[in-house]
C-alpha positions in Angstrom: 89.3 99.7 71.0 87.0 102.3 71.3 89.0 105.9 70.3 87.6 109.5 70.5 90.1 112.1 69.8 90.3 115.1 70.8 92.0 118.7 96.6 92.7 121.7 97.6 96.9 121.3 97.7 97.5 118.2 96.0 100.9 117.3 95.9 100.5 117.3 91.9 99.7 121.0 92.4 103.6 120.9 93.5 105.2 120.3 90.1 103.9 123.4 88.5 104.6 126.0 92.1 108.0 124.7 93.3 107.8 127.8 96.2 104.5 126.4 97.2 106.1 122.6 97.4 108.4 124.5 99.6 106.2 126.1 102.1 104.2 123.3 102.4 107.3 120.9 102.7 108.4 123.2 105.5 105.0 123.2 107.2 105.2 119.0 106.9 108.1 119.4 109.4 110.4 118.9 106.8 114.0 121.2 107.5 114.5 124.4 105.4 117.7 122.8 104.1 116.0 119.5 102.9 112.9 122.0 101.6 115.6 124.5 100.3 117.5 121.8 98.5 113.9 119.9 96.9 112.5 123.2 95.7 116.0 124.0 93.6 115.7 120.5 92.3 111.8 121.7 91.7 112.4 124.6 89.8 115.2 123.0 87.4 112.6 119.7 87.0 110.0 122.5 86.0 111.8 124.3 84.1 113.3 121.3 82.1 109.4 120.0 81.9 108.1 123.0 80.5 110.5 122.9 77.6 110.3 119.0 77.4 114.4 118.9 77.5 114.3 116.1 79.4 117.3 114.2 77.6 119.8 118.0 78.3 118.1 117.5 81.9 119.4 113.5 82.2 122.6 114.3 80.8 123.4 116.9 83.7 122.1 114.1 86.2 124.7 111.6 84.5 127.4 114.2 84.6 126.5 115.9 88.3 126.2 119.6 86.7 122.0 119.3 88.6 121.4 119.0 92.1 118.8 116.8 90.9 119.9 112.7 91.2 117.9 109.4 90.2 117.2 108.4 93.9 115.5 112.0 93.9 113.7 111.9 90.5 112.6 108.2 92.1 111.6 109.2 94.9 109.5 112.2 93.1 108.0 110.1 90.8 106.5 107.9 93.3 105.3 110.9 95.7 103.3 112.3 92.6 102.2 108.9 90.9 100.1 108.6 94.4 98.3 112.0 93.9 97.7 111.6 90.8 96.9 108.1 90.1 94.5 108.3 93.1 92.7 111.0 91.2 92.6 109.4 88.1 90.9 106.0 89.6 88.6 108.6 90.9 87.7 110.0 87.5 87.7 106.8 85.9 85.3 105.4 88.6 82.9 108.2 88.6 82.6 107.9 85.0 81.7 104.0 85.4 84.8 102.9 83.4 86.7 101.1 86.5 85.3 97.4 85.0 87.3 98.5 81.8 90.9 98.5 80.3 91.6 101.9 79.6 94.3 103.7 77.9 94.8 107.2 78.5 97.4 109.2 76.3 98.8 112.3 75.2 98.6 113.1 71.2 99.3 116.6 70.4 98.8 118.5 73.8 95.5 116.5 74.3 94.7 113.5 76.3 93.0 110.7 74.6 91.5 107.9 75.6 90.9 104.4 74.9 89.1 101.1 75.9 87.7 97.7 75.7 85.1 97.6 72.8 82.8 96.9 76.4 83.4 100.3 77.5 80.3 102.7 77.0 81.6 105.4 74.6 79.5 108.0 75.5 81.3 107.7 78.9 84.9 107.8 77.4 83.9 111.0 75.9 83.0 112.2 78.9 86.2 111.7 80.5 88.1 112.8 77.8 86.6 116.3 77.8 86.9 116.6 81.9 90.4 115.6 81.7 91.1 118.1 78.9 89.2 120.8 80.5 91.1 120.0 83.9 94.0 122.1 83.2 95.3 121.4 86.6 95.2 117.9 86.4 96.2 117.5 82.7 98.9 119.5 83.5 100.3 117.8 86.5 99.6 114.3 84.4 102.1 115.6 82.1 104.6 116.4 84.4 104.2 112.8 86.2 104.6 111.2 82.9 107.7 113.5 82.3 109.6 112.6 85.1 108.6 109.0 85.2 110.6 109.0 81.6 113.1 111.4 83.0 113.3 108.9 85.7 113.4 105.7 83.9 116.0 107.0 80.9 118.4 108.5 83.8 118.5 104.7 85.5 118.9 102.9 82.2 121.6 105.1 81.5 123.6 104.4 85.0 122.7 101.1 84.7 124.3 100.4 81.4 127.4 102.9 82.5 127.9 100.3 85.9 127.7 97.4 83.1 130.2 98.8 80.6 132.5 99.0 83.5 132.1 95.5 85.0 132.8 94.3 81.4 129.3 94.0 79.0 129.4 94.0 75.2 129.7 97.1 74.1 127.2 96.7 70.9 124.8 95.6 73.2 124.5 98.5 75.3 124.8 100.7 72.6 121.6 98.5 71.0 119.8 98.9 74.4 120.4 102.5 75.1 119.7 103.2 71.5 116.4 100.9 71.9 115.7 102.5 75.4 115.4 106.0 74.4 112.9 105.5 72.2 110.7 103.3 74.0 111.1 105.4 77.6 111.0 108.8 76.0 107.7 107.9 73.5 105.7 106.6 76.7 103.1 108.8 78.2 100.5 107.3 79.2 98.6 105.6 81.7 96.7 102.3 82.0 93.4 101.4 84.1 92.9 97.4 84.4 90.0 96.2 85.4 90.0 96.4 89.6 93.5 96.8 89.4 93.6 100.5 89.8 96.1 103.3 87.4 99.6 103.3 86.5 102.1 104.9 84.4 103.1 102.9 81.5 106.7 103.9 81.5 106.8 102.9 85.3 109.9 99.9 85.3 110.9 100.2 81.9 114.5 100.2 82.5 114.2 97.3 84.6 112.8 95.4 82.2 115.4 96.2 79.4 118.0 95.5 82.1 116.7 92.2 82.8 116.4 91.2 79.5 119.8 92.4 77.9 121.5 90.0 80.9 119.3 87.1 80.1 120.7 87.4 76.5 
């Protein structure tokens, strides 16, 4: 793998100006209650983002002391990933790197990126530094990534809550949920395949623990 270290209102410009998420929900047609309600659930996503509590911030979802709830955080997640992922093809297009597998991740505040030993390295650099020097869209990036965990570690949580209930073996869930908070929180990144366009790597990770723990 190669490594180097180191829109006018686009909806990922939401995440870091809940009032403006607001107005412009409210300007969609969208009723002041519902755009009332998202832009609480805004500023308490933003406020848990900026200090990276996400696991205080899925606790109060588990325990109903948020407004926030997974089918909102799901819903979020893939209202962003659109914005954002769209932008990132771009990028990774105009740079010439859409042929390639490429990795893009966050190491100490940065973005890094990686590829195929195919991938011309003078153009990873390239988009390395834009997405570095694009504070707004490493910022809102970050955010996606964020929730998508916040997202996934919330659903694995009620999911293995619904199981314990109907009857599962305790040890196991404990294993999973132990398992699952490392793998969900440590993911932030996003993958490029070849023609097959950008996703978030944490995207269905609770899903596939899920599935796997009940095949066992």
């Amino acid at each position: 793998m190669h490594s180097i270290n180191g829109q006018s209102h686009s909806l990922l410009d939401y995440l870091n100006d809940p009032g403006k998420a607001k107005q412009q929900l409210q300007s969609l047609g969208v009723n002041q209650q519902q755009s009332q309600d998202i832009g609480e659930d805004l500023t308490a996503l933003t406020q848990s983002l900026s200090s990276d509590d996400l696991a205080s911030l899925a606790e109060q979802i588990q325990t109903g002391e948020t407004s926030v709830s997974l089918n909102r955080l799901q819903n979020m997640v893939g209202f962003y990933s659109q914005s954002i992922n769209t932008e990132l093809e771009h990028q990774i297009s105009r740079f010439g790197l859409e042929q390639h597998s490429v990795l893009i991740e966050q190491r100490q505040g940065q973005w890094q990126v990686t590829a195929d030993e195919a991938a011309p390295l003078q153009q990873l650099e390239r988009l390395q530094s834009y997405l570095n020097k694009d504070e707004r869209l490493a910022t809102g990036m970050q955010h996606l990534a964020q929730l998508s965990s916040l997202s996934e570690w919330t659903q694995l949580q009620q999911q293995a809550s619904q199981m314990q209930q109907d009857g599962a073996d305790k040890e196991q869930l404990v294993a999973m949920l132990t398992q699952g908070r490392e793998a969900i929180m440590g993911t932030r990144h996003f993958i490029n395949g070849p023609n097959k366009g950008v996703a978030l790597a944490s995207s269905g990770l609770a899903e596939q623990m899920l599935d796997a723990m009940k095949e066992d």
